[in-house]
Rosetta silent file (secondary structure, phi, psi, omega in degrees, C-alpha in Angstrom):
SEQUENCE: XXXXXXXXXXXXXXXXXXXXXXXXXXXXXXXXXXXXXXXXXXXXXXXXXXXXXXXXXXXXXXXXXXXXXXXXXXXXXXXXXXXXXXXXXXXXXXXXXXXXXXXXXXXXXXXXXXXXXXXXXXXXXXXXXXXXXXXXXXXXXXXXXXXXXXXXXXXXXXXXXXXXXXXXXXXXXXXXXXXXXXXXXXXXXXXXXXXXXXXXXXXXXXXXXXXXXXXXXXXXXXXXXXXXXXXXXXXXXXXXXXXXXXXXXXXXXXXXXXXXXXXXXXXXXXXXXXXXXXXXXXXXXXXXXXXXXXXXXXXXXXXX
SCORE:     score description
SCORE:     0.000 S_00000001
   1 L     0.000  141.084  177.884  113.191   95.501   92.981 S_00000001
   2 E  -113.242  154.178  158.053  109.732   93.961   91.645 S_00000001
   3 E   -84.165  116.362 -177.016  107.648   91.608   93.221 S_00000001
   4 E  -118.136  132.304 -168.223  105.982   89.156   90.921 S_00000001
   5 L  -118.862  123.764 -165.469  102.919   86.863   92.621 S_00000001
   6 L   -76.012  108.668  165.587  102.130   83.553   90.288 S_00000001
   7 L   -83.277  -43.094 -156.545   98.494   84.764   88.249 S_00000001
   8 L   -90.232  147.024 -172.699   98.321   82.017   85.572 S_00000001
   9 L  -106.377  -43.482  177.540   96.077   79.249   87.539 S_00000001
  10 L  -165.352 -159.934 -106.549   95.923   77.157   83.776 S_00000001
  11 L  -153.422  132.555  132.508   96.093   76.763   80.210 S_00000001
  12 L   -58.837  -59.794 -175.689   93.831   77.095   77.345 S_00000001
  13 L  -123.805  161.986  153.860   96.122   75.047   75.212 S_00000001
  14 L   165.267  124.929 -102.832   99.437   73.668   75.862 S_00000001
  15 L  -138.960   18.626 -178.132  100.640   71.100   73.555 S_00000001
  16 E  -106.136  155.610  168.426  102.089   68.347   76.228 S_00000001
  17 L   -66.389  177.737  111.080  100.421   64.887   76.945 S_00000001
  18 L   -89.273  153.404  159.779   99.175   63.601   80.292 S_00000001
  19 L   -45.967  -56.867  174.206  100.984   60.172   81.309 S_00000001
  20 L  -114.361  173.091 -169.487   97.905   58.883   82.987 S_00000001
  21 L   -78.145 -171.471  155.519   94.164   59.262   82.094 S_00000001
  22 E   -56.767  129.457  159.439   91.524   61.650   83.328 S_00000001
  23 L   -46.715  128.982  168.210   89.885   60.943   86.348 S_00000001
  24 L  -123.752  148.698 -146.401   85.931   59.479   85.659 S_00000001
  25 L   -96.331   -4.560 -143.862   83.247   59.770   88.238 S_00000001
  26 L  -134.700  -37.236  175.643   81.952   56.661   86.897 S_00000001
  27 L   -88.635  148.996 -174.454   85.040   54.018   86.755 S_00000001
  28 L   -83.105  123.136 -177.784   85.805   51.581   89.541 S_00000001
  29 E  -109.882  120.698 -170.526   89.756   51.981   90.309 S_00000001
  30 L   -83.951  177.290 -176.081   91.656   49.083   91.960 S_00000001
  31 L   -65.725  123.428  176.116   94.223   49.680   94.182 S_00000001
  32 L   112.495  -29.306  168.150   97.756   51.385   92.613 S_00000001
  33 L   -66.576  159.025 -172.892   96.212   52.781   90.015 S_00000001
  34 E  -128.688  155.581 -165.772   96.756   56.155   88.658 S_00000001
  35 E  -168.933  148.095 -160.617   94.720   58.944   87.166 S_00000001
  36 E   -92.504  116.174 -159.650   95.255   62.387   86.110 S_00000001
  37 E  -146.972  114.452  142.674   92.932   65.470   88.493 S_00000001
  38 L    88.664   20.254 -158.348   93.207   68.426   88.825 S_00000001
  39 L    80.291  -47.149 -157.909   96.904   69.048   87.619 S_00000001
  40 E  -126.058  134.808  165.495   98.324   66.520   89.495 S_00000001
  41 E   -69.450  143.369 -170.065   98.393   62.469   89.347 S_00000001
  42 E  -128.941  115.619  173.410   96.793   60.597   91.974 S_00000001
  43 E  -114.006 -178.763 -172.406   96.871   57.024   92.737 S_00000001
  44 E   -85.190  158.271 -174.302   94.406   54.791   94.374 S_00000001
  45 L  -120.291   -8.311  148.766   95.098   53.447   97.782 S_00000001
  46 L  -131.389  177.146  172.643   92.426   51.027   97.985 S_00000001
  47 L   -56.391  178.406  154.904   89.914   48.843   95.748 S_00000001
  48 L    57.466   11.419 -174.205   86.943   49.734   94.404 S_00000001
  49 E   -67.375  138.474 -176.309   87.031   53.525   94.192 S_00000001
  50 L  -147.474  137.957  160.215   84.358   54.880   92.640 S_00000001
  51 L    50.741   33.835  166.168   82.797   58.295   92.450 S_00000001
  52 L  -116.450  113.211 -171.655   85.233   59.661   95.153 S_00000001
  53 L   -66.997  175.746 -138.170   87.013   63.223   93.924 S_00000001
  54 L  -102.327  -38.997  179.637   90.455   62.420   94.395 S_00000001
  55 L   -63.377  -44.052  162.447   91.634   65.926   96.317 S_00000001
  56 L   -90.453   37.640  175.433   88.557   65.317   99.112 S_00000001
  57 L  -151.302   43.010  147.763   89.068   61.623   99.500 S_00000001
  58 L    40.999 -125.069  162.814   92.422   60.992  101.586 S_00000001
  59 L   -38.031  -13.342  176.005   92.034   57.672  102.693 S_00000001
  60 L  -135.762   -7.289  163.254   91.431   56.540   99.294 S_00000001
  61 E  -113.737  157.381  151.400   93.516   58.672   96.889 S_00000001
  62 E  -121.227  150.098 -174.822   97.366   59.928   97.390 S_00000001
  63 E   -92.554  104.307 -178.563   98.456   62.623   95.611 S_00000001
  64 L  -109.039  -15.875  165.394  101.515   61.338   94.239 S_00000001
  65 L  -150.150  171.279  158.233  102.872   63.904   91.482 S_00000001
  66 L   -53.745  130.689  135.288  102.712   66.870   89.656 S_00000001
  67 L   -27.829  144.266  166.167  102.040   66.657   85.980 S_00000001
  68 L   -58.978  -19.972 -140.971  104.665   67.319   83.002 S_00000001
  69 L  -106.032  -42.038  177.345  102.107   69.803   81.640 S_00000001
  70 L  -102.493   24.566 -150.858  101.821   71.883   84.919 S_00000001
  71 L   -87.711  -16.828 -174.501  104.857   71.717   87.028 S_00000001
  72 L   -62.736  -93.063 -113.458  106.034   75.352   84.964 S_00000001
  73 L   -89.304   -1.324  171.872  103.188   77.015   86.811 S_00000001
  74 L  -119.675  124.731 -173.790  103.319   75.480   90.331 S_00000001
  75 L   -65.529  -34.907  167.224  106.025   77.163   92.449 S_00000001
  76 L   -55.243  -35.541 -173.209  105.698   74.743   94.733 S_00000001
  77 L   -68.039  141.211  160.893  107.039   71.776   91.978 S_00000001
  78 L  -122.174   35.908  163.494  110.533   71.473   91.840 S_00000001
  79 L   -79.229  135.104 -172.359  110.064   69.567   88.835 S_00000001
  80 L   -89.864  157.035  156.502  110.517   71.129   84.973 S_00000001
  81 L   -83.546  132.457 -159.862  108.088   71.022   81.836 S_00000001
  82 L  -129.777  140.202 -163.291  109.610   69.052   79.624 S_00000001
  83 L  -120.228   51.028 -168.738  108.882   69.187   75.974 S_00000001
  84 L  -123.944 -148.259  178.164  109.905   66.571   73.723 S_00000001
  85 L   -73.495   -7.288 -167.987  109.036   63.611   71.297 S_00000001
  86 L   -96.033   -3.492  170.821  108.027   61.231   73.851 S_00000001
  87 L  -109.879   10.639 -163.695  105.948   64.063   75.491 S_00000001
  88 E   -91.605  124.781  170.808  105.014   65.929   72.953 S_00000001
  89 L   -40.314  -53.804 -166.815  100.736   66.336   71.430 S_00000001
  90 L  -143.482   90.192 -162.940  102.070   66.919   68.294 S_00000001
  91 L   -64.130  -42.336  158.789  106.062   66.362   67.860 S_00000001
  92 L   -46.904  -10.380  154.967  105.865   68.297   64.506 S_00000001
  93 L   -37.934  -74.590  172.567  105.852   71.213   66.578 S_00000001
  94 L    97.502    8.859 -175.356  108.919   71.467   67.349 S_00000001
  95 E  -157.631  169.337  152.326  108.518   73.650   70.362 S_00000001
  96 E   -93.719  130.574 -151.374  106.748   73.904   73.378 S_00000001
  97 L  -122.527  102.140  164.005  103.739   75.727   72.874 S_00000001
  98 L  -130.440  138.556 -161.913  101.416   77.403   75.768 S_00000001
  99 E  -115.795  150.794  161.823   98.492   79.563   75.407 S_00000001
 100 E  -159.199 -172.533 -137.158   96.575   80.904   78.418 S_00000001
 101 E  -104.048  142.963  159.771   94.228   84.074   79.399 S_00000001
 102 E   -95.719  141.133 -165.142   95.989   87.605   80.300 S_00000001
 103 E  -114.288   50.410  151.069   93.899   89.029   82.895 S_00000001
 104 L    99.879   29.717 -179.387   95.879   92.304   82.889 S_00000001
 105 L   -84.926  122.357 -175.512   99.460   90.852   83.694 S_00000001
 106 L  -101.211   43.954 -178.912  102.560   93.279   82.970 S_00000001
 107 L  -170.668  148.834 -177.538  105.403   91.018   83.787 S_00000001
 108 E  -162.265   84.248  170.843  106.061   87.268   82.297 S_00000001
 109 E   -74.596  120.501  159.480  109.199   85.669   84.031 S_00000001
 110 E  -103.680  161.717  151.973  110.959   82.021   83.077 S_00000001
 111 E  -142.110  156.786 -172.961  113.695   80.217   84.879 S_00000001
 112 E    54.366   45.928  177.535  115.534   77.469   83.847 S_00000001
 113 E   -96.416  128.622 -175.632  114.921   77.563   79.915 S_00000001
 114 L  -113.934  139.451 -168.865  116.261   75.136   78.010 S_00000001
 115 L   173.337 -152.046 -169.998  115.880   75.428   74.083 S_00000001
 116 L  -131.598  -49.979  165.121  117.107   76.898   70.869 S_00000001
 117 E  -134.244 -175.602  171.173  114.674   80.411   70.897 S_00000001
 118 E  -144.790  146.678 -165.554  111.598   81.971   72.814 S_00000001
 119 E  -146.773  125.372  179.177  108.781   84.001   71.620 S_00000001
 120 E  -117.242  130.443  179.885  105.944   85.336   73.695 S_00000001
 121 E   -93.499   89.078 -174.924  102.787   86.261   71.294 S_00000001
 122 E   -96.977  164.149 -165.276  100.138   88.917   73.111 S_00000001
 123 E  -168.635   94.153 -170.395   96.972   89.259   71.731 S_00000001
 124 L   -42.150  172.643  172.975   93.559   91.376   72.887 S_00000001
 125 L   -76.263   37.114 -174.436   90.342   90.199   73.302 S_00000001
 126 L  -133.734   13.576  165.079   89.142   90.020   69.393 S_00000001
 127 L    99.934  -12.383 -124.024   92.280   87.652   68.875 S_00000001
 128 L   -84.013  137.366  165.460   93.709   90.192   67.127 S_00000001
 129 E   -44.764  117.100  176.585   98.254   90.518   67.633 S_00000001
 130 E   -96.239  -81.666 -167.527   99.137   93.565   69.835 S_00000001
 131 E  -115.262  146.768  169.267  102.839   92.350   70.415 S_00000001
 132 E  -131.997  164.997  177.118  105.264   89.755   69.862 S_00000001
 133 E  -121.351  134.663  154.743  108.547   89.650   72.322 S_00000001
 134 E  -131.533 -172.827  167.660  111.529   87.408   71.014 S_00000001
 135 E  -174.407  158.677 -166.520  114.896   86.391   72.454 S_00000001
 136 E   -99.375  133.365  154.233  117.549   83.677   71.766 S_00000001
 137 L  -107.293  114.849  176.928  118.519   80.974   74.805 S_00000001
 138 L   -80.824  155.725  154.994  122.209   81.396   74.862 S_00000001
 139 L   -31.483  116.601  172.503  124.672   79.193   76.730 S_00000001
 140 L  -154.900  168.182 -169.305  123.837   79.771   80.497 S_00000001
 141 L   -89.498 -154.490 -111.760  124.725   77.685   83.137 S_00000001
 142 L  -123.635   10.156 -175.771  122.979   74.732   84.797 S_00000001
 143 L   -90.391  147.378 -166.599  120.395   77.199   87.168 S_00000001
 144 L  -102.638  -19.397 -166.018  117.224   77.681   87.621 S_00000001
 145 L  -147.330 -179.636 -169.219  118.386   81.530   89.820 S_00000001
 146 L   -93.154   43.242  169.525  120.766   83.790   90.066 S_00000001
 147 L  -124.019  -21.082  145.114  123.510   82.351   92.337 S_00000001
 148 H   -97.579  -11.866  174.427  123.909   80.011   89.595 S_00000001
 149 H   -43.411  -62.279 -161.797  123.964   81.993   86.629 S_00000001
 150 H   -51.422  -65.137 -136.840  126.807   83.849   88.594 S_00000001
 151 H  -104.501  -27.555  151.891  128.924   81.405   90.018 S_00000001
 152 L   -12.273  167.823  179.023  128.263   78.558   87.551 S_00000001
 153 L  -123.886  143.219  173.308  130.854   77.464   85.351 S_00000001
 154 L   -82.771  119.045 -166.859  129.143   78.140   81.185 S_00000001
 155 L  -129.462  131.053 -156.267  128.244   74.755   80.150 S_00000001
 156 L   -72.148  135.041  129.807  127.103   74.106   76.371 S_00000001
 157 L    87.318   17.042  171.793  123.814   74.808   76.044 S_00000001
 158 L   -79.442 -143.892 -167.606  121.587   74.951   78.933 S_00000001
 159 L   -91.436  161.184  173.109  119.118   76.807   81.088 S_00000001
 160 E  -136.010  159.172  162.081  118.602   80.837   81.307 S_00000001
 161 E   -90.802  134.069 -179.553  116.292   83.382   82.836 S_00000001
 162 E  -128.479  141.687 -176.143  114.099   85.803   81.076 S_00000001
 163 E  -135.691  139.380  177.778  111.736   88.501   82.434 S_00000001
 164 E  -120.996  116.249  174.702  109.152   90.049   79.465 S_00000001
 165 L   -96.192  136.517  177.577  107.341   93.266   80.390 S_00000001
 166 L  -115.682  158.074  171.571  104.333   92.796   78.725 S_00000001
 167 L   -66.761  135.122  149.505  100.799   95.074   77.646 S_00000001
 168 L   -75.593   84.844 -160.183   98.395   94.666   80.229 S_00000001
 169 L  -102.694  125.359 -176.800   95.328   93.366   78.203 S_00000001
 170 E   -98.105   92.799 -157.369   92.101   92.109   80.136 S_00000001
 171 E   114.088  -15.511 -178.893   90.444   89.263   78.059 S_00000001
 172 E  -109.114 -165.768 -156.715   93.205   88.608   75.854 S_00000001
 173 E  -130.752  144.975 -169.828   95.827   86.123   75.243 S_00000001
 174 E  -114.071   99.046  176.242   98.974   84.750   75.832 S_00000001
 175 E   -81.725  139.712 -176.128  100.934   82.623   73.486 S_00000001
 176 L  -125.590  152.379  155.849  104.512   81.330   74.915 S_00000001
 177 L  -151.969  136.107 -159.557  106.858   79.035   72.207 S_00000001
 178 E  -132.897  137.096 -151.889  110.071   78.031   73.427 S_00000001
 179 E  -101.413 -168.144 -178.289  111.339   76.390   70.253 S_00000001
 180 L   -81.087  176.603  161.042  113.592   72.762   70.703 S_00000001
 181 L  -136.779  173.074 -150.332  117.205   72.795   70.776 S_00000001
 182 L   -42.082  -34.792  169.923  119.517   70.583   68.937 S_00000001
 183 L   -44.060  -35.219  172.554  118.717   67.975   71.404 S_00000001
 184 L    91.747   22.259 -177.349  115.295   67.875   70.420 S_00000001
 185 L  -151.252  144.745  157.406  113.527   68.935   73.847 S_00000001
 186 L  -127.925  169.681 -138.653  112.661   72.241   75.371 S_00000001
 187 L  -145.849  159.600  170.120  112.628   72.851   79.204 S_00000001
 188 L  -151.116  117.139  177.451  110.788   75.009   81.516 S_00000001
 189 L   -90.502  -57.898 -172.433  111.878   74.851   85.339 S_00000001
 190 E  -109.372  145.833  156.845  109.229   78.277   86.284 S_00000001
 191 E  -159.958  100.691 -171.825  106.845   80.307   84.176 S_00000001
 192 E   -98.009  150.925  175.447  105.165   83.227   86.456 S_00000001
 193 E  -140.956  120.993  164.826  102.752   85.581   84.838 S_00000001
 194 L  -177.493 -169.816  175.197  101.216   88.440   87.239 S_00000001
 195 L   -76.670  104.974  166.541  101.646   92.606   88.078 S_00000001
 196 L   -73.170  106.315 -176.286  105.273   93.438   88.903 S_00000001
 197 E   -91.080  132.631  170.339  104.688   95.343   92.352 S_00000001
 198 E   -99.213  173.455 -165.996  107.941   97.510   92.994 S_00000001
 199 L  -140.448   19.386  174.236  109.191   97.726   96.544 S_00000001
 200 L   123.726  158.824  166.606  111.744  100.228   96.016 S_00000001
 201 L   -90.452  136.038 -168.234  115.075  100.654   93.970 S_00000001
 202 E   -76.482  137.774 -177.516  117.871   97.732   94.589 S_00000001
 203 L   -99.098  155.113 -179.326  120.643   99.432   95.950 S_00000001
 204 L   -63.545  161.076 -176.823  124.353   98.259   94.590 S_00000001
 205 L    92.201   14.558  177.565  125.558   95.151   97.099 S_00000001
 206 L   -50.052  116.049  158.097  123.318   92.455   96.631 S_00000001
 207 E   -57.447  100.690 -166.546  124.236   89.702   99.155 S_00000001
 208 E  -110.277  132.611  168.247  124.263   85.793   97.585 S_00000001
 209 L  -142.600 -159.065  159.097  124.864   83.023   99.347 S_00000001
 210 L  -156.724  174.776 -160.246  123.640   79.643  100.332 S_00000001
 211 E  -144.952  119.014  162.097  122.100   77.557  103.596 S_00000001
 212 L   -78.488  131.754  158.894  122.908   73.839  104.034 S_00000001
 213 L   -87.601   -8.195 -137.040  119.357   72.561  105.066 S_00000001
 214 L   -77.858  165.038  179.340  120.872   69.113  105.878 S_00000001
 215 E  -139.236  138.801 -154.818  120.250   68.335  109.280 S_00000001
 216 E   -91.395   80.282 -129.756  122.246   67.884  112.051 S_00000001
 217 E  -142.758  140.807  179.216  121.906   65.833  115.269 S_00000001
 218 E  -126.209  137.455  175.728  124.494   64.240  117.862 S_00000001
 219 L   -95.417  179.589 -165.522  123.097   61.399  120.091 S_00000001
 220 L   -56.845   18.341 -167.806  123.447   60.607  123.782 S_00000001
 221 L  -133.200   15.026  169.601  127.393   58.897  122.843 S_00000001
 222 L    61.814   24.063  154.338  128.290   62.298  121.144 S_00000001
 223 L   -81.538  105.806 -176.426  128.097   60.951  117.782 S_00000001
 224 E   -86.886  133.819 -141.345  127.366   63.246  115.166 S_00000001
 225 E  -128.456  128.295  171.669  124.889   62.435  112.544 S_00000001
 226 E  -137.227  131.868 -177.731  124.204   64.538  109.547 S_00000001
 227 E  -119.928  115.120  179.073  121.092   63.804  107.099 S_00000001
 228 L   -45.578 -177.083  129.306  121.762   65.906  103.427 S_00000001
 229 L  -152.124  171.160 -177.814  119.751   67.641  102.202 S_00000001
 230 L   -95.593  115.236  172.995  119.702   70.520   99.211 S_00000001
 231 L   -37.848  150.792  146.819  121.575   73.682  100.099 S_00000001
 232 E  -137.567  166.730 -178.625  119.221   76.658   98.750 S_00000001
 233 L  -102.366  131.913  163.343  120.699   80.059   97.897 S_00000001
 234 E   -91.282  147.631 -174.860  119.582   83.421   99.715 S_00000001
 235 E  -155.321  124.660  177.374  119.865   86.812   98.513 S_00000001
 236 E   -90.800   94.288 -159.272  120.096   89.543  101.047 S_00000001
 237 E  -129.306 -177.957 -169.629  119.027   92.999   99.237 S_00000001
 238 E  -156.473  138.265  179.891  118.463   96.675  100.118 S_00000001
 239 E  -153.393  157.124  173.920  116.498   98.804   98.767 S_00000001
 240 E  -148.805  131.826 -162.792  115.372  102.059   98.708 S_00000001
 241 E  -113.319 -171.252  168.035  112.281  104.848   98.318 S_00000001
 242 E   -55.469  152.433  169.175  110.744  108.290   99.262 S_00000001
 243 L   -54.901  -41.627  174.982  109.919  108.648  103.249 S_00000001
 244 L   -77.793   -7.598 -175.293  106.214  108.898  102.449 S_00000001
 245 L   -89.108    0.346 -170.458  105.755  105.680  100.600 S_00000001
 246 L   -64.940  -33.796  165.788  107.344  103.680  103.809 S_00000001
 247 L   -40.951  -51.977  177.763  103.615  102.719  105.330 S_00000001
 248 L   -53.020  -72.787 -166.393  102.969  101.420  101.263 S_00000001
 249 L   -38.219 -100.144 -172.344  106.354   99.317  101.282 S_00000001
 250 L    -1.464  -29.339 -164.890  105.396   97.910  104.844 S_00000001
 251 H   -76.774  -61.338  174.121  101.766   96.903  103.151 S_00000001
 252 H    -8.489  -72.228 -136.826  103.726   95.388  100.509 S_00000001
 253 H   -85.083  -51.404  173.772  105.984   93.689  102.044 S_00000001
 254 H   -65.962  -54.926 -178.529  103.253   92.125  104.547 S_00000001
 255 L   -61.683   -5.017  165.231  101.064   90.930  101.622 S_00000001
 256 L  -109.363    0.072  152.681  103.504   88.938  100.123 S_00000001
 257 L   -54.187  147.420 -174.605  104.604   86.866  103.745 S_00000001
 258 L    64.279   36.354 -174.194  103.551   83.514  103.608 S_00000001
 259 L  -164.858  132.470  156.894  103.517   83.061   99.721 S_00000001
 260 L   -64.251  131.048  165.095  106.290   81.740   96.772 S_00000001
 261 E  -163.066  149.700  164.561  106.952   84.748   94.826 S_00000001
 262 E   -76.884  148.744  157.813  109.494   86.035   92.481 S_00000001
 263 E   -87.556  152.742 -176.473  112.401   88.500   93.453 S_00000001
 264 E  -157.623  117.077 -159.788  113.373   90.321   90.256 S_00000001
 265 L  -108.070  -50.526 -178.659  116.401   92.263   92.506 S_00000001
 266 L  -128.286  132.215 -146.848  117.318   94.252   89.455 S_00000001
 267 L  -112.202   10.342  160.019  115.162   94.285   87.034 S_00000001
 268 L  -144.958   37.575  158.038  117.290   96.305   84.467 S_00000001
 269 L   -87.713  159.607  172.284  120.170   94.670   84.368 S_00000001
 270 L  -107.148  -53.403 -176.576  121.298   91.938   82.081 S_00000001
 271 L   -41.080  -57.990  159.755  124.469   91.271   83.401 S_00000001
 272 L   -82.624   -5.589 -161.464  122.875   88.932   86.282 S_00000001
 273 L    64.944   68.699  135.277  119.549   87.968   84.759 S_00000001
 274 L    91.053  -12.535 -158.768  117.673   90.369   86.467 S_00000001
 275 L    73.853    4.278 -166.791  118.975   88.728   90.357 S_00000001
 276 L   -30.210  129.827  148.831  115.815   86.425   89.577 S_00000001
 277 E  -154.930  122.786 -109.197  114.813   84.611   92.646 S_00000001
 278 E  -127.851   84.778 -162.956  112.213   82.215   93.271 S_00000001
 279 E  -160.088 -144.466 -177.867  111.644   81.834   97.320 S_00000001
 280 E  -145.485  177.164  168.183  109.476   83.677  100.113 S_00000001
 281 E  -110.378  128.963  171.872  110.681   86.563  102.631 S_00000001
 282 E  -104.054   -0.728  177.540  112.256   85.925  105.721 S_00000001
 283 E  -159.686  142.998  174.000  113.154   88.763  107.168 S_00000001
 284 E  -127.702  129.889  162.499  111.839   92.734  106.495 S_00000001
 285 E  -144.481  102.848 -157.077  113.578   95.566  108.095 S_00000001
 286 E   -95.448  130.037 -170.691  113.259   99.659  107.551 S_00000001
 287 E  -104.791  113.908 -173.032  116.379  101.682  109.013 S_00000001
 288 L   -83.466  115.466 -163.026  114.590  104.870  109.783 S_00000001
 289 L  -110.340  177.741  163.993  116.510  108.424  108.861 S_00000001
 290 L  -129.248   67.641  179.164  115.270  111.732  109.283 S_00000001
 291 L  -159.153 -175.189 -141.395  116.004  112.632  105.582 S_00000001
 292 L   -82.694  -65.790 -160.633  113.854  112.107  102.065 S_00000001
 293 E   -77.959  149.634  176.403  115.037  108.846  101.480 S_00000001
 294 E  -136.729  152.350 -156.489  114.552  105.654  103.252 S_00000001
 295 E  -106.764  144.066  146.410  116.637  102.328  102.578 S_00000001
 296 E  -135.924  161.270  171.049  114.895   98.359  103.728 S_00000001
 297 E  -113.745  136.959  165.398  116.712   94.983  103.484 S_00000001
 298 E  -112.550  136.390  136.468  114.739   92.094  102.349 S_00000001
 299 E   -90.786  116.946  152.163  116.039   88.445  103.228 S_00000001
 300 E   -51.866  100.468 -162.807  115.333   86.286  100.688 S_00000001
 301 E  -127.310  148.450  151.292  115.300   82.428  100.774 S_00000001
 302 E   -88.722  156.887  172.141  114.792   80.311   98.386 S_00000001
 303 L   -76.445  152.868 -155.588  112.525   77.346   97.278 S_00000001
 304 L  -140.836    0.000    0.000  114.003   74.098   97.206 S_00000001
């Protein structure tokens, strides 16, 4: 299993609008209005704002969305980039088109692509083409991870997962083009770029499941009260290395607590899309042998 930690921070290019304008340090903004900072839209919460950035000023902006242009890069969004004529820089494209810097990333993961093909373009620091990667997005089902790929019913024409090992080049560049599909839009739910850390080899037996978040309360008449909420899917995995690297795994394992990161469970398989999953770790445990090998379990939850 690899670990992947989200590297691209932003764009050179990328070939989407914003909705609202750029924030200016200089215009007065009445209340309700909205203005583009920083990634994310912001609107004003009172009159007269002036010369207040929008991320240090509270009380006078809220941060009310994500952008179309960034939500593939924030793990946190559980919104998609969406690529089409009414969002599109230039609709003659015909694709969704993003270039940004490699700083020396060997792994380039999507989830949830919707389109007709995808082509990643690498390129050192004199411009010049080292590699191109292509693949087709076939009929996959309606998921963003792998508990739906599996369990899904195949539905014409939707999203898939892709993982690209790529050259690590420091200074050069990364073109992505995910072309349209008959529909006329292409889709992005994730797009991680960083160093695929392994944590051991996935043992056969991955566990998938899912956890109702909704939550669940009975009052002082014994009435029970349930507020929905969206199940996420879990993946329970095992894995296992040499005896001397367990102190590395352990580092591992602890440097990536507290953080959205991809699971890549198997990462050379097909057959599942890779187990791609898109969550944090909730549980680490090493069953200690007195023999070469040593197995851990990762629990796995996903974001929602």
């Amino acid at each position: 299993m690899i670990i992947v930690e989200q590297e691209i921070k932003d764009y050179d290019e990328i070939n989407i609008v914003t909705t609202y304008p750029n924030w200016d340090i200089a215009t007065s903004y009445d209340f309700g209005e909205v203005i583009f900072y920083g990634h994310y839209y912001y609107r004003s919460i009172v009159d007269v704002n002036v010369g207040l950035i929008p991320p240090d000023n509270e009380s006078e902006w809220l941060k009310w969305s994500i952008s179309n242009r960034y939500a593939q890069i924030d793990l946190r969004a559980t919104t998609t980039t969406i690529w089409d004529a009414t969002t599109a820089t230039v609709p003659a494209d015909g694709a969704l088109i993003t270039t940004f810097l490699n700083d020396n990333y060997d792994v380039l993961s999507f989830g949830g692509v919707e389109g007709d093909t995808i082509k990643i373009e690498v390129f050192d620091s004199l411009g010049t083409l080292v590699t191109t990667l292509n693949n087709v997005v076939y009929n996959r089902p309606q998921s963003n991870n792998w508990y739906g790929y599996y369990f899904d019913l195949f539905q014409g024409g939707v999203s898939q997962n892709f993982k690209f090992d790529i050259p690590p080049l420091k200074g050069g560049k990364i073109t992505v083009t995910i072309t349209q599909n008959s529909d006329g839009y292409a889709k992005v739910g994730y797009m991680i770029g960083g160093y695929g850390i392994s944590v051991g080899c996935s043992l056969y037996g991955a566990t998938l499941g899912l956890d109702d978040n909704s939550i669940i309360e009975i009052d002082d008449f014994g009435i029970t009260n349930v507020t929905k909420r969206i199940a996420s899917s879990y993946m329970d995995i095992d894995v296992v290395f040499t005896s001397n690297q367990i102190m590395l795994m352990e580092r591992n394992a602890r440097s990536f607590f507290g953080k959205i990161v991809l699971f890549i469970g198997d990462e050379n398989s097909t057959q599942y899309e890779h187990l791609a999953t898109l969550g944090y770790i909730e549980g680490y445990n090493v069953v200690l042998q007195e023999q070469e090998l040593i197995t851990a379990s990762y629990s796995v939850k996903e974001v929602i």
